[in-house]
matplotlib code that plots the C-alpha trace (Angstrom):
import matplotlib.pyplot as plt

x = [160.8, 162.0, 159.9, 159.8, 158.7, 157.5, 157.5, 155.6, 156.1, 153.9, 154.0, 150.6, 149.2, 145.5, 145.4, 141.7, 143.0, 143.3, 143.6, 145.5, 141.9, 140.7, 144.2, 143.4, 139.9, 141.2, 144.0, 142.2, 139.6, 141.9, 144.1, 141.3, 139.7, 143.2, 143.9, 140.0, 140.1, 144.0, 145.0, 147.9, 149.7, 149.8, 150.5, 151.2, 155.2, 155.9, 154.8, 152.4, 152.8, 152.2, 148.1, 148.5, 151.5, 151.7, 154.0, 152.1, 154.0, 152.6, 153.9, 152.8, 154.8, 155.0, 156.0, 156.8, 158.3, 155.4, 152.7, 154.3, 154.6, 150.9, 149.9, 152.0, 150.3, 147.2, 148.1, 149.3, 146.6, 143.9, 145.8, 146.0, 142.5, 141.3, 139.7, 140.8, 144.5, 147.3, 150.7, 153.6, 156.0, 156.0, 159.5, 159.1, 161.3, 161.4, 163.9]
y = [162.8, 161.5, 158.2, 158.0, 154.3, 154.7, 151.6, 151.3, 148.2, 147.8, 145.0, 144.3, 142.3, 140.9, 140.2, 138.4, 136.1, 132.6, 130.6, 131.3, 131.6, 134.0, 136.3, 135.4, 136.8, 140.3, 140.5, 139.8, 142.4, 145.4, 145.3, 144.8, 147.9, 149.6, 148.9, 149.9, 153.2, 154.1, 152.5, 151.0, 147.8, 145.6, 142.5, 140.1, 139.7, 138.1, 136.2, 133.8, 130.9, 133.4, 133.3, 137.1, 138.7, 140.1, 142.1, 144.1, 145.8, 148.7, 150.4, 153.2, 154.9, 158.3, 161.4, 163.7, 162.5, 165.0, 162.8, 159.9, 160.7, 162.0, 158.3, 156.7, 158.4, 157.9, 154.2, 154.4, 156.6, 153.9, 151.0, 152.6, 152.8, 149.6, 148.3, 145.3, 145.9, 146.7, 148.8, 147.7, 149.5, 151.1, 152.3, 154.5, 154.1, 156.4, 155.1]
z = [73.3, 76.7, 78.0, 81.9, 83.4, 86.7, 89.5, 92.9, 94.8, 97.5, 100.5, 101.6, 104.5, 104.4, 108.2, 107.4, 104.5, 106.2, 102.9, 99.5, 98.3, 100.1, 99.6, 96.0, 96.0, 97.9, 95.6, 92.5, 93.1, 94.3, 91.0, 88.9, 90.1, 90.6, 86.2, 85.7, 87.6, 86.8, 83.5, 85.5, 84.4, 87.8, 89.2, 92.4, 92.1, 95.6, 98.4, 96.1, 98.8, 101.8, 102.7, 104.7, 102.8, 98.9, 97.1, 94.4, 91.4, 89.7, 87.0, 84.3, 81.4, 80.6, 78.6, 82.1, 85.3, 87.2, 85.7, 86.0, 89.9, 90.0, 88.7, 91.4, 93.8, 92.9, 92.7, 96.5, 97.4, 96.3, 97.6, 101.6, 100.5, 100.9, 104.0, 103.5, 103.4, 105.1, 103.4, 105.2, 102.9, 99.5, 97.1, 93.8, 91.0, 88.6, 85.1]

ax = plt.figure().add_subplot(projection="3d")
ax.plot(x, y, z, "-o")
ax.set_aspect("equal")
plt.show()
């Protein structure tokens, strides 16, 4: 049975954060509700020292490359969402 790992990276910009805290409280909140909603695993994976920028890594395994894009999607879909972000870019891996 193949097993298909699926990565988004996403760079973000929170144009309202003027303290790590208050990137920290925006970023907290949008991947807690993007695992809740989407069964996703992800995390903050650059720009920690950056108050306005993040890098956000989302990743989900599967037994079917269509599903695995249709959760990636979603995934982008939710994060260009959020009022309180900005997507600057976004890649898709696909191993």
């Amino acid at each position: 049975m193949p097993i298909f790992v699926g990565l988004l990276t996403t760079d973000i910009a929170i144009p309202e954060a003027d303290s790590l805290k208050e990137k920290r409280h925006v970023l907290s909140g949008l991947l807690t509700r993007l695992r809740n909603r989407l069964k996703v695993a992800v995390a903050e994976v650059a720009y920690q020292d950056c108050h306005r920028l993040a890098r956000i890594a989302t990743v989900t395994v599967s037994n079917s490359t269509a599903q695995t894009h249709r959760m990636l999607s979603a995934a982008s879909q939710f994060i260009q969402s959020q009022p309180r972000v900005t997507v600057q870019s976004e890649t898709v891996e696909i191993i």
